[in-house]
C-alpha positions as CSV (number, residue, x, y, z in Angstrom):
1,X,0.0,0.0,0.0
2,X,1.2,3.3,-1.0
3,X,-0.5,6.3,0.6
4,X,0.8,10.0,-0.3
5,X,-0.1,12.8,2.3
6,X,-1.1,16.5,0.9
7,X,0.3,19.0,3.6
8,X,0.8,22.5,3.3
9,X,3.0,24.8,5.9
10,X,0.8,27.6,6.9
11,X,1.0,31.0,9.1
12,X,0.5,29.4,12.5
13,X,-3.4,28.9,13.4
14,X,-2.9,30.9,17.0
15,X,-1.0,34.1,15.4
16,X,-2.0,37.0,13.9
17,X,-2.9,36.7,9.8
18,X,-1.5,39.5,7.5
19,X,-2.1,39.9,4.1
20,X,0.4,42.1,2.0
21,X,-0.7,45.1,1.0
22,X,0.8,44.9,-2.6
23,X,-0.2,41.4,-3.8
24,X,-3.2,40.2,-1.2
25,X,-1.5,37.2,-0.2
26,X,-0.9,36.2,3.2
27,X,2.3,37.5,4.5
28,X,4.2,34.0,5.4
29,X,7.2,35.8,6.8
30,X,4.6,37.8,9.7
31,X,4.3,34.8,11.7
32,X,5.9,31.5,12.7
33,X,4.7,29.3,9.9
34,X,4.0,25.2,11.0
35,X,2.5,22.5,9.4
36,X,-1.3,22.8,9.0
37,X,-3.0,20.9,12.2
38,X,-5.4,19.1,9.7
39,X,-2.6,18.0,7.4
40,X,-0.8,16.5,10.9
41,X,-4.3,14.7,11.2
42,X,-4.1,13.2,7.8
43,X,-0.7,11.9,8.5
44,X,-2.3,10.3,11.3
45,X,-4.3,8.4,9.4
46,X,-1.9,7.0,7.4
47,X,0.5,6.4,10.1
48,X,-2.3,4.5,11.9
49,X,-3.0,1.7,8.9
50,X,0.9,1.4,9.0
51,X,1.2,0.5,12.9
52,X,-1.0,-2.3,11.5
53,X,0.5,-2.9,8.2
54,X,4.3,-2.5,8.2
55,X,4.9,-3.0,4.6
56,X,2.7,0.8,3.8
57,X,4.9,3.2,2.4
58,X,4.1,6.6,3.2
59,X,5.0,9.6,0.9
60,X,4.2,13.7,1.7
61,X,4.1,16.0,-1.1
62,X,3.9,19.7,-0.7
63,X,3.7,22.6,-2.8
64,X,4.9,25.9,-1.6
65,X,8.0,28.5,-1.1
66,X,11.8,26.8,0.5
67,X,10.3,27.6,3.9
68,X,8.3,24.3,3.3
69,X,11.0,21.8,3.6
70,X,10.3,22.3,7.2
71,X,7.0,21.0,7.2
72,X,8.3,18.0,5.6
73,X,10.6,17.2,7.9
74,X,7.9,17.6,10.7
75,X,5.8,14.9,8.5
76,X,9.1,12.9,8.2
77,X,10.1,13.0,12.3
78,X,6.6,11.6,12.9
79,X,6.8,8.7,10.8
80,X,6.4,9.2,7.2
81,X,8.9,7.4,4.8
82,X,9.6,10.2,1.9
83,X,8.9,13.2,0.9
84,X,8.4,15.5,-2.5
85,X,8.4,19.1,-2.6
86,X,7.3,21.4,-5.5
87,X,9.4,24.8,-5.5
88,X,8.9,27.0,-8.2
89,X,8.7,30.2,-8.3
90,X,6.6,30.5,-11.3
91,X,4.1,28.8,-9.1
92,X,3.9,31.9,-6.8
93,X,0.3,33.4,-6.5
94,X,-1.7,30.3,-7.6
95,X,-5.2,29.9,-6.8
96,X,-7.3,27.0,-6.0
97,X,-7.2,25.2,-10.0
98,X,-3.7,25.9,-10.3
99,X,-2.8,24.0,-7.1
100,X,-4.8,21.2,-7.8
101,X,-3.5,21.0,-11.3
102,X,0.2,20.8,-9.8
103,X,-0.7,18.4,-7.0
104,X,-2.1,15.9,-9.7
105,X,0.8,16.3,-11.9
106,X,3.3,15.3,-9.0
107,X,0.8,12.8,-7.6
108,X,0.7,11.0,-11.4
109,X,4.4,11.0,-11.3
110,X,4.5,9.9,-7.8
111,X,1.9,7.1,-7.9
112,X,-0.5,5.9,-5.0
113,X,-2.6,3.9,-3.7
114,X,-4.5,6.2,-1.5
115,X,-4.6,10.2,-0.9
116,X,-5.7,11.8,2.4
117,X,-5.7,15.8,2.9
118,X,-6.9,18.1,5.3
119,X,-11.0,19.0,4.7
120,X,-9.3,22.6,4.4
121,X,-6.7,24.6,5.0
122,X,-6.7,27.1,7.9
123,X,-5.3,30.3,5.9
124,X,-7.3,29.4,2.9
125,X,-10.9,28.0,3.7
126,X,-11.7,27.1,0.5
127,X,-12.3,23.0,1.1
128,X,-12.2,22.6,-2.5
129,X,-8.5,21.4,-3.5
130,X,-9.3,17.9,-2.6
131,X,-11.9,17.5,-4.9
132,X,-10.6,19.0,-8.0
133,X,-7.3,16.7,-7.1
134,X,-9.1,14.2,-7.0
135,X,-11.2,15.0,-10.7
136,X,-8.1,15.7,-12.1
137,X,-6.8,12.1,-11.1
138,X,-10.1,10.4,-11.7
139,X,-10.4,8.7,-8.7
140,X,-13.6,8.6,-6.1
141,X,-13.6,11.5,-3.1
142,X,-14.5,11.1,-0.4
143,X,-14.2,14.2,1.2
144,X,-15.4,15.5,5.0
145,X,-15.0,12.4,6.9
146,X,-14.5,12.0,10.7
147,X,-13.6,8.4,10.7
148,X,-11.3,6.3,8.4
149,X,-11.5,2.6,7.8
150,X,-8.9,1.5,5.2
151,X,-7.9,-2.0,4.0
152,X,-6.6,-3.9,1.0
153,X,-8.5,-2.8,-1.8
154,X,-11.3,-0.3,-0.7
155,X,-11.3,2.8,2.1
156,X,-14.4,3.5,4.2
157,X,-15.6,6.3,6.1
158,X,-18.7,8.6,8.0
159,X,-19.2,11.8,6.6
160,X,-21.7,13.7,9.0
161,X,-23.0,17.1,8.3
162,X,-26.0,19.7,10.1
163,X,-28.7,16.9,9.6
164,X,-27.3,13.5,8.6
165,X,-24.3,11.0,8.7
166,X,-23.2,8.9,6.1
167,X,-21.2,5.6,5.3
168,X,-19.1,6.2,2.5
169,X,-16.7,3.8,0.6
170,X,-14.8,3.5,-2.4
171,X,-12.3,1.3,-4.2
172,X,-8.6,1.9,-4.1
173,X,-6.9,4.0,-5.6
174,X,-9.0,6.5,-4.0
175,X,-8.6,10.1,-2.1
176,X,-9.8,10.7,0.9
177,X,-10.3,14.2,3.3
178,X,-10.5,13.9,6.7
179,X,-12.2,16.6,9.4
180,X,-11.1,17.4,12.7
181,X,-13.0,14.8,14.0
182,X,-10.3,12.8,13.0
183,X,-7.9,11.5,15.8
184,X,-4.8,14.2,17.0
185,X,-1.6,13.5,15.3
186,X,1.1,11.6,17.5
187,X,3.9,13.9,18.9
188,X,7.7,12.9,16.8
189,X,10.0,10.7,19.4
190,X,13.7,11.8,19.9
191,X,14.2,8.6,17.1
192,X,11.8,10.0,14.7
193,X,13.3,13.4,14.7
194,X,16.8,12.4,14.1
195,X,16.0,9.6,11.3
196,X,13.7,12.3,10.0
197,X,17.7,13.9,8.7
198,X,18.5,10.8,6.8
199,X,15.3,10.2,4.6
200,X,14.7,11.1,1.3
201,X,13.1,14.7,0.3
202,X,12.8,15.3,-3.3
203,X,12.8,18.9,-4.6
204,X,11.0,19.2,-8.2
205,X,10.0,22.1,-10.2
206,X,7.1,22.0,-12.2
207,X,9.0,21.6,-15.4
208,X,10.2,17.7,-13.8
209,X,6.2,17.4,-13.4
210,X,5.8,16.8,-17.4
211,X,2.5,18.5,-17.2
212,X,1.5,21.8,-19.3
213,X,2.0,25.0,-16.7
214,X,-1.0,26.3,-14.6
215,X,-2.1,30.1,-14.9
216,X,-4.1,31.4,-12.1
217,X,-7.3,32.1,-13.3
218,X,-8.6,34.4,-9.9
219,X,-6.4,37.3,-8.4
220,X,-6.9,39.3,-5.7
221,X,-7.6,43.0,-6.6
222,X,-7.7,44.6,-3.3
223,X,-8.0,43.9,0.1
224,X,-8.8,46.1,3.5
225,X,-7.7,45.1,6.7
226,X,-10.3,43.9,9.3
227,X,-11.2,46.6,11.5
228,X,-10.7,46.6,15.2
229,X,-13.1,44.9,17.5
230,X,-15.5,47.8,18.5
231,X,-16.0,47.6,22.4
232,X,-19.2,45.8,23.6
233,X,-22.0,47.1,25.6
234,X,-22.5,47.1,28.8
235,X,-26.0,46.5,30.2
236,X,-26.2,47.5,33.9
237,X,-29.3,45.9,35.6
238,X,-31.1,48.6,37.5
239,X,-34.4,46.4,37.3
240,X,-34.7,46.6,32.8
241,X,-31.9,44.7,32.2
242,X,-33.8,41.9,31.0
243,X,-35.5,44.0,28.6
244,X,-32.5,45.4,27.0
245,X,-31.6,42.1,26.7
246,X,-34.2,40.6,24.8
247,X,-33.8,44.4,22.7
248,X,-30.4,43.7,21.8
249,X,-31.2,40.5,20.9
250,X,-34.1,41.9,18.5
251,X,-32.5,44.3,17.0
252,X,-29.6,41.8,16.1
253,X,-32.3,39.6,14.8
254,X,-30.6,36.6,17.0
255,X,-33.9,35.9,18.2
């Protein structure tokens, strides 16, 4: 079994985001940047089946600036066998398509058994690279699930939203997106760290993908920063407090 992990190092989830002023895009170098909490929950997944099936081979593949590396070798420190990253600069800027388009590239080139990503990414929110991957591979989705079953030749899972849950399956080769609900990722031992040194971590450009170039097909054409937090209102009960209550309440149409 071959299973390839889709992380992505993002601006860490507690920090402040920024977004440059010139080109819209976050501002990476503002804040510490880690490896996105739902991509270490993927990994988890994998790592799991392979605590029970020793022969899995488990390959990360990222797409993003040098700085990346580093979330590799996170991946690779917690268990995962290999690793591929995608630097190119001409890459800089893409949107949603022109990920996905490079991700399938390296993931045809790379070969796999089974995907998993995050649902989403925490400094995007989009939720939609998975399935265009997936499209662009023509291979089932099954995207949102909280549990993962995965054996031989098919992967199962429970996809629950607002008003129902599901049971969904699929044969292999397949790609899969798992939610928080997932488990949380194991912590890297002192031997995981310092193997992590000595396994292999590709570095391709999109040129060594073999695949015609992506063009970013959305742009950012301006942006505002949020504006501060206005102070809240105070409600001093001098016997009508209830009734401002339900006032407020009203006039926010909360109720």
């Amino acid at each position: 079994m071959k299973i390839v992990v889709l992380i992505k190092q993002v601006p860490d989830t507690y920090g402040e985001r920024v977004l440059s002023p010139d080109t819209g895009w976050v501002d990476r170098a503002a804040s510490d940047r880690v490896i996105d909490e739902i991509n270490e929950r993927a990994l988890e997944v994998a790592l799991t089946y392979k605590d029970s099936a020793k022969n899995t081979e488990i390959v990360l593949v990222t797409m993003g600036p040098a700085e990346a590396k580093d979330a590799l070798r996170k991946g690779l420190s917690m268990g995962a066998d290999s690793a591929v990253h995608i630097l190119d600069d001409s890459l800089e800027g893409s949107d949603a398509l022109a990920t996905a388009t490079t991700l399938a590239a390296s993931l045809k080139r790379e070969g796999f058994d089974l995907i998993v990503t995050g649902n989403e990414s925490t400094d995007g929110r989009g939720g939609v690279v998975p399935a265009m991957v997936a499209e662009l591979l023509g291979v089932p989705s099954l995207s949102f699930v909280s549990s993962v079953v995965i054996t031989d030749d098919r992967v199962s899972g429970v996809r629950s939203d607002d008003t129902q849950t599901l049971q969904v399956h699929a044969p292999l080769p397949a790609l899969i997106s798992i939610t928080e609900g997932s488990p949380d990722a194991r912590f890297p031992s002192f031997k995981g760290i310092m193997t992590a040194k000595r396994k292999p971590l590709s570095v391709l450009s999109f040129a060594e993908l073999g695949a015609e170039h992506p063009s970013a097909r959305s742009r950012v054409v301006s942006n505002t920063e949020r504006p501060a937090r206005a102070a809240g209102r105070t409600i001093t009960d001098d016997g009508s407090a209830g009734s401002q209550l339900v006032d407020y309440l009203v006039a926010e149409r909360l109720i």
